[in-house]
C-alpha positions in Angstrom: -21.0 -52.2 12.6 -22.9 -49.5 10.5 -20.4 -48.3 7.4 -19.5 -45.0 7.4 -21.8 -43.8 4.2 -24.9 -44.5 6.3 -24.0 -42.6 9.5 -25.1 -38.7 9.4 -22.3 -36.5 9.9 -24.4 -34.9 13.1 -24.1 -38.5 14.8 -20.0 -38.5 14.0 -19.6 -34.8 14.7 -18.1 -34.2 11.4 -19.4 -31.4 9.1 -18.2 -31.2 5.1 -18.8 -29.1 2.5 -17.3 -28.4 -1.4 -17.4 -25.1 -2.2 -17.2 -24.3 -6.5 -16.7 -21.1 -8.3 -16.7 -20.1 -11.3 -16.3 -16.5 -13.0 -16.8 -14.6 -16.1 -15.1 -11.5 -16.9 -15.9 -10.0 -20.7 -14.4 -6.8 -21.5 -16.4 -4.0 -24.0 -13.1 -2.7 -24.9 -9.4 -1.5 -22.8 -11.6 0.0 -20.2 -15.1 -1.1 -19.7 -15.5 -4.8 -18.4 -18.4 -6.5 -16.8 -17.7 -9.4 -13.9 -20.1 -12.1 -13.1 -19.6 -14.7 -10.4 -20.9 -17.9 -9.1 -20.0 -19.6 -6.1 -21.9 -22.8 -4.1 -21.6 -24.4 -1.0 -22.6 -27.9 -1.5 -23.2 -30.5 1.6 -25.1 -33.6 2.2 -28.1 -32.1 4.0 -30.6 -30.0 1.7 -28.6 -26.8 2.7 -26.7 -25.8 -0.3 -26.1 -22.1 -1.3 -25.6 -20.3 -4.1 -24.1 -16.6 -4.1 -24.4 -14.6 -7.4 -22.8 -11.9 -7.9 -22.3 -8.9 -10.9 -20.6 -5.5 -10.9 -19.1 -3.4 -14.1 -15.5 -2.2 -13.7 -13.4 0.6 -15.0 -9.4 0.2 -15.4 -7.7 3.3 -15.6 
């Protein structure tokens, strides 16, 4: 019997991922802000990915 950790998730039919996030929002002063955010998609295989993203916001 081969344990669990050594079978590929292909072989199983089972696919996983984590996906993280994290985000940063500093604000010039009541109005201005800037918003920065990081997300990944992490798996077993070598096919992670990373989305970036930035933008500046106004609140009226």
């Amino acid at each position: 019997m081969i344990p669990l950790n050594f079978v590929p998730f292909s072989l199983i039919g089972l696919s996983l991922a984590i996906f993280l996030g994290f985000r940063c929002v500093p604000r010039f002063d009541a109005r201005w802000l800037l918003r920065f955010t990081w997300n990944r998609a992490a798996t077993r295989c070598d096919r992670d990915a990373d989305l970036l993203m930035a933008g500046v916001g106004v609140r009226c």
